[in-house]
PyMOL CGO cylinders between C-alpha atoms (Angstrom):
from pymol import cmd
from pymol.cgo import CYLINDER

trace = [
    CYLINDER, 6.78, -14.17, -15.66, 4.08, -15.03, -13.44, 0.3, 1, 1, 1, 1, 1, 1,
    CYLINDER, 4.08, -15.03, -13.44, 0.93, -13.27, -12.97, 0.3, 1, 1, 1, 1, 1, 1,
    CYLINDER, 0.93, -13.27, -12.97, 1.82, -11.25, -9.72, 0.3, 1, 1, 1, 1, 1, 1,
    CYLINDER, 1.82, -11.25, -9.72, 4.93, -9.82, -11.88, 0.3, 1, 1, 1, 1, 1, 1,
    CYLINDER, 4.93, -9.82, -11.88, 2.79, -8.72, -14.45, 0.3, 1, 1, 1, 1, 1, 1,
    CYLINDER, 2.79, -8.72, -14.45, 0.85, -7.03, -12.66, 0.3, 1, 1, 1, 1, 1, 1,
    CYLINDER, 0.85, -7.03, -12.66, 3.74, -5.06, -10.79, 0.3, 1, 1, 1, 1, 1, 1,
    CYLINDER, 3.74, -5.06, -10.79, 5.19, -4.24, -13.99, 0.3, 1, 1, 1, 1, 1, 1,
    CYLINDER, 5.19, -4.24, -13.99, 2.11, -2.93, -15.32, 0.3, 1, 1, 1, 1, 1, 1,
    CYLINDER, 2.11, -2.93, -15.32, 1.30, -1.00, -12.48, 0.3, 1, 1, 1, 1, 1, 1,
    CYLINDER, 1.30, -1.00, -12.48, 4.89, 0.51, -12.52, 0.3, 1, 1, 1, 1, 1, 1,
    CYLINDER, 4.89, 0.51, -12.52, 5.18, 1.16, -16.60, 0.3, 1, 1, 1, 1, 1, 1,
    CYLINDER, 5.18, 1.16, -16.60, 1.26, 3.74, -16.00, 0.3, 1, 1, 1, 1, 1, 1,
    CYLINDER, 1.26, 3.74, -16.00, 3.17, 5.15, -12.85, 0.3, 1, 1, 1, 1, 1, 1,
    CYLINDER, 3.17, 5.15, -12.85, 6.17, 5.77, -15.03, 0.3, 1, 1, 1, 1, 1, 1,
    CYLINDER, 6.17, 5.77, -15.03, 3.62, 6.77, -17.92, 0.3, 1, 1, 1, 1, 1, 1,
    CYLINDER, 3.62, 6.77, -17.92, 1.94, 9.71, -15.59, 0.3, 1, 1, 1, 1, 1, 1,
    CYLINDER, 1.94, 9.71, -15.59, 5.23, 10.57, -14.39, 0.3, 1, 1, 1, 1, 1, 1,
    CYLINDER, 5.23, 10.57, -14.39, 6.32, 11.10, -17.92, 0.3, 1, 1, 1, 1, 1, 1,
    CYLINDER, 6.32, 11.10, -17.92, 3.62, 13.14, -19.07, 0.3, 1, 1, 1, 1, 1, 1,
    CYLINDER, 3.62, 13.14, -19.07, 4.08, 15.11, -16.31, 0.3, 1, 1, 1, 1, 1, 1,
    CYLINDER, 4.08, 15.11, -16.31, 7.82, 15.83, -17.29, 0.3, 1, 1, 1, 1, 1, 1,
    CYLINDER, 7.82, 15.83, -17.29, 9.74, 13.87, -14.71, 0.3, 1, 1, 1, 1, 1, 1,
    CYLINDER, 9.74, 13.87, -14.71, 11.50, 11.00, -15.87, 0.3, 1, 1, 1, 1, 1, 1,
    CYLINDER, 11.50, 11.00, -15.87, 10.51, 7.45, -16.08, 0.3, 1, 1, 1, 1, 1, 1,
    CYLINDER, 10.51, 7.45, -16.08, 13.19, 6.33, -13.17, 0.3, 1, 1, 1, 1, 1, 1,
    CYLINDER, 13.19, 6.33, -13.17, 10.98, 8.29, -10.71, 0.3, 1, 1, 1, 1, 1, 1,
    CYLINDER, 10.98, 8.29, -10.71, 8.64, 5.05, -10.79, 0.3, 1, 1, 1, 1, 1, 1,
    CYLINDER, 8.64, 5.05, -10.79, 10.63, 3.18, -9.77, 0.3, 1, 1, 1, 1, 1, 1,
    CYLINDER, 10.63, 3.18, -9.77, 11.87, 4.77, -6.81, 0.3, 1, 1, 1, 1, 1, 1,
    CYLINDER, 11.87, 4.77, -6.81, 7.99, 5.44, -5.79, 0.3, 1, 1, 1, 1, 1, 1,
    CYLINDER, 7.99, 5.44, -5.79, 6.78, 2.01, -6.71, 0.3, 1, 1, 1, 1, 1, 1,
    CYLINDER, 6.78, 2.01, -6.71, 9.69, 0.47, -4.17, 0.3, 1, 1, 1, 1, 1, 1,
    CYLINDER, 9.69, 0.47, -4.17, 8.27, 2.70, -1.52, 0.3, 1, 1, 1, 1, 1, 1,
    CYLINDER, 8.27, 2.70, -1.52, 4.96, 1.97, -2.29, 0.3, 1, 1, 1, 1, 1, 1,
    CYLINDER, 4.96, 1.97, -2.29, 5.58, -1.81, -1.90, 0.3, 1, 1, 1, 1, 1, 1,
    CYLINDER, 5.58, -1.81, -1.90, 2.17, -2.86, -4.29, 0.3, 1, 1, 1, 1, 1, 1,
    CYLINDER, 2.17, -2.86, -4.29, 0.38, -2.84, -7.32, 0.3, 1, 1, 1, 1, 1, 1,
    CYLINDER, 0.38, -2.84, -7.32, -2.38, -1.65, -5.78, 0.3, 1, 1, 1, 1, 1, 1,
    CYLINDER, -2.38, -1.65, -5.78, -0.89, 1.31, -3.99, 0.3, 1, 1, 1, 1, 1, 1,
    CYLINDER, -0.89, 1.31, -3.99, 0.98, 2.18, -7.08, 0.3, 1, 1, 1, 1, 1, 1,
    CYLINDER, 0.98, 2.18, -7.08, -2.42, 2.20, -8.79, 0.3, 1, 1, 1, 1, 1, 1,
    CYLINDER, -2.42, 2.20, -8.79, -3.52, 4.87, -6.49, 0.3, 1, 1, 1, 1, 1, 1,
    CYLINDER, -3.52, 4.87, -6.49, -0.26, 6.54, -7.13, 0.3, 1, 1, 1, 1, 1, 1,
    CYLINDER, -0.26, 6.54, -7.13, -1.11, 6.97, -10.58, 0.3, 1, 1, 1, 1, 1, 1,
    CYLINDER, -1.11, 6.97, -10.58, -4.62, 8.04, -10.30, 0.3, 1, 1, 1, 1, 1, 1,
    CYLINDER, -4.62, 8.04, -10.30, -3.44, 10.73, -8.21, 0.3, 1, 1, 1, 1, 1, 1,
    CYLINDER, -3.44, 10.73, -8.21, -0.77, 12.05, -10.66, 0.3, 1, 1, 1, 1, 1, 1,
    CYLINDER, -0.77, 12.05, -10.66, -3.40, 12.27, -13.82, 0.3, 1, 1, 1, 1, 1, 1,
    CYLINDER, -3.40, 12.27, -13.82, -5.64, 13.60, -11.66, 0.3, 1, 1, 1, 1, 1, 1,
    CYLINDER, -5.64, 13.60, -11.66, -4.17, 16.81, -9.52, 0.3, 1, 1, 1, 1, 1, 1,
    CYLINDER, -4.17, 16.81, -9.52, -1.03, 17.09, -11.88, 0.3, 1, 1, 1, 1, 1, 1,
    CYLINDER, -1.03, 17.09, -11.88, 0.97, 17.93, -9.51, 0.3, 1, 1, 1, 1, 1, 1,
    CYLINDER, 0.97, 17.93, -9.51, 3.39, 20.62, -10.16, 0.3, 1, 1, 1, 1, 1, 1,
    CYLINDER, 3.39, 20.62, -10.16, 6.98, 19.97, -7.95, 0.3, 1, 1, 1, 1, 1, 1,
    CYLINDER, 6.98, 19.97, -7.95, 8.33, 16.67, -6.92, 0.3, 1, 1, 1, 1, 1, 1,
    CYLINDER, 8.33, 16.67, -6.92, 7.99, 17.75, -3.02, 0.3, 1, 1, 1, 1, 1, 1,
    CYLINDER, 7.99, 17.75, -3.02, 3.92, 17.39, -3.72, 0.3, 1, 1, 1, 1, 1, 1,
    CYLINDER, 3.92, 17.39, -3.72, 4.29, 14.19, -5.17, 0.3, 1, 1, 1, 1, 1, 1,
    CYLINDER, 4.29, 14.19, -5.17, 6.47, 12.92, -2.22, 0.3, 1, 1, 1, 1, 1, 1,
    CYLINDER, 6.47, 12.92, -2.22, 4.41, 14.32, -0.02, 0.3, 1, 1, 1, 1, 1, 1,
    CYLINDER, 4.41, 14.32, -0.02, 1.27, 12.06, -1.42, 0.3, 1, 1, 1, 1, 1, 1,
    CYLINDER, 1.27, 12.06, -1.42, 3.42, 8.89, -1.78, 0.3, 1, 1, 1, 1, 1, 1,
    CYLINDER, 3.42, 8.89, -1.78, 4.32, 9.29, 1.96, 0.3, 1, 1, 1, 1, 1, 1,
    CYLINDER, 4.32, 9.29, 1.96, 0.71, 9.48, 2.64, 0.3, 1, 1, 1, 1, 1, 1,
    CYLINDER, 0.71, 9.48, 2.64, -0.28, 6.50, 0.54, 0.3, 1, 1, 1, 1, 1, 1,
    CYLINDER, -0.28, 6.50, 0.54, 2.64, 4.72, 2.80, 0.3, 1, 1, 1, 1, 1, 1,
    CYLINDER, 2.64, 4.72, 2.80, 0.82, 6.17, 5.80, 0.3, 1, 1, 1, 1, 1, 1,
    CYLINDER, 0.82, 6.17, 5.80, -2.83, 4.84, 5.06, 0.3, 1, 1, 1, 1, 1, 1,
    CYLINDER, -2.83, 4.84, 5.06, -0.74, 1.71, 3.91, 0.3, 1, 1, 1, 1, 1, 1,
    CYLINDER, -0.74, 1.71, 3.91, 0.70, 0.95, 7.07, 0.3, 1, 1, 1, 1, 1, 1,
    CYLINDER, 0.70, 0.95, 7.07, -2.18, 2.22, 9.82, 0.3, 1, 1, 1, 1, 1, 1,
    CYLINDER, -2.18, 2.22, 9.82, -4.76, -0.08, 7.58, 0.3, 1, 1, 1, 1, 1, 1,
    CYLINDER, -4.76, -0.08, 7.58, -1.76, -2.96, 8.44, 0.3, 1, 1, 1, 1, 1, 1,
    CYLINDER, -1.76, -2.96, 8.44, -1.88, -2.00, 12.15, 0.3, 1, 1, 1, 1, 1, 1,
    CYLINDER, -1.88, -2.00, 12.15, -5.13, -1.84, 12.65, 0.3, 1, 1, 1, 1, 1, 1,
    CYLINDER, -5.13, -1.84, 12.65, -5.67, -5.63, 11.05, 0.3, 1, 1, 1, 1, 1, 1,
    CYLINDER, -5.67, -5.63, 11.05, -2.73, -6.62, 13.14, 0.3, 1, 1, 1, 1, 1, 1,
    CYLINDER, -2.73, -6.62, 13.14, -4.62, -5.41, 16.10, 0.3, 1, 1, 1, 1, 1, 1,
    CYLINDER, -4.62, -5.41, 16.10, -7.90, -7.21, 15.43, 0.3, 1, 1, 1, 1, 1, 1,
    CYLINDER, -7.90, -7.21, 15.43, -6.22, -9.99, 14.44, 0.3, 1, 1, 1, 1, 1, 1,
    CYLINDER, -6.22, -9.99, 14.44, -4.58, -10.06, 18.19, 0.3, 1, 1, 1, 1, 1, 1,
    CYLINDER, -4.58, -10.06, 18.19, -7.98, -9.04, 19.97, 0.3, 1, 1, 1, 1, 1, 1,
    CYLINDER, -7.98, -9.04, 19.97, -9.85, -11.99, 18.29, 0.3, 1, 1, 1, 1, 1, 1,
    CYLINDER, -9.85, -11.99, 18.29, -7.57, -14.35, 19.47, 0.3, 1, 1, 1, 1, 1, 1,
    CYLINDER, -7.57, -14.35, 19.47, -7.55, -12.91, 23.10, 0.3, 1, 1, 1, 1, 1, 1,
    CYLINDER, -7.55, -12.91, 23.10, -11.50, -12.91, 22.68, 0.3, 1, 1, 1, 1, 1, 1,
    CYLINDER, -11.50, -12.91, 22.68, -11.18, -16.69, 21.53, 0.3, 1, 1, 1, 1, 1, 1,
    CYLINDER, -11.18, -16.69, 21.53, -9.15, -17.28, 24.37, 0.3, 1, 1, 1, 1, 1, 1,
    CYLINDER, -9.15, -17.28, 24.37, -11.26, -15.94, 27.29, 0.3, 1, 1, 1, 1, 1, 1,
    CYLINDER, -11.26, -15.94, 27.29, -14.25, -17.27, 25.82, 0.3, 1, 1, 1, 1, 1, 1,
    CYLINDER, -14.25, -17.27, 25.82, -12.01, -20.80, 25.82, 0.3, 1, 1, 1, 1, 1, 1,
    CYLINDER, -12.01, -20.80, 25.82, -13.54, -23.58, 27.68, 0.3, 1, 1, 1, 1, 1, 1,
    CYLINDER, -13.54, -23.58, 27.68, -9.67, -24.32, 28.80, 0.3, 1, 1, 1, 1, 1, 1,
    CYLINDER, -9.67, -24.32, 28.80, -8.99, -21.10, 30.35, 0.3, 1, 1, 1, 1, 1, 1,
    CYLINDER, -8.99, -21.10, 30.35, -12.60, -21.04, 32.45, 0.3, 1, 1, 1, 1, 1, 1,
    CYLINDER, -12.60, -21.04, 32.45, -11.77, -24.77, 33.85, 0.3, 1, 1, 1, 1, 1, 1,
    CYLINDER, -11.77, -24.77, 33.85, -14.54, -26.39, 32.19, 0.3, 1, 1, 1, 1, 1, 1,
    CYLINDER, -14.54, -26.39, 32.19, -12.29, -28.85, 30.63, 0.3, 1, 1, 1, 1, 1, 1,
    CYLINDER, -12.29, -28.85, 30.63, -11.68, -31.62, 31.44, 0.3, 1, 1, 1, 1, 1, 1,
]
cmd.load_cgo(trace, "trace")
């Protein structure tokens, strides 16, 4: 098992853990840390369930879909500097102002 699995299947065996001693069952991981996509968001995941305790599953959807929400517009928003630097880079290019050669 390589490190990155470990540390999926640790982060997924305290997510089923809180789940657990919340009463839901242990397979309820597993469908949150597929949506969830990383350790690191299952992590959060976790720290949320010990923390508010959530009472119905509909809450604890509801805070998974936001993770997945702050997940992805933290992706797009990298994606989009990523794209402006290069533009940047490219009218600040030598090249494109004819000063090469």
């Amino acid at each position: 098992m390589t490190d990155n699995q470990r540390k999926w299947a640790r982060a997924r065996d305290e997510l089923a853990a809180a789940a657990v001693s919340l009463g839901y069952p242990g397979e309820l991981a597993d469908v949150l840390a597929k949506q969830l996509q990383s350790p690191r968001a299952i992590e959060r995941m976790t720290a949320y369930l010990y923390q508010a305790r959530p009472r119905n599953l509909e809450t604890i959807v509801d805070e998974m879909l936001a993770i997945r929400s702050d997940i992805d517009a933290w992706r797009e928003k990298k994606e989009s500097e990523s794209a402006q630097a290069g533009i940047t880079a490219w009218l600040n290019s030598e090249k494109r102002r004819g000063l090469e050669d």
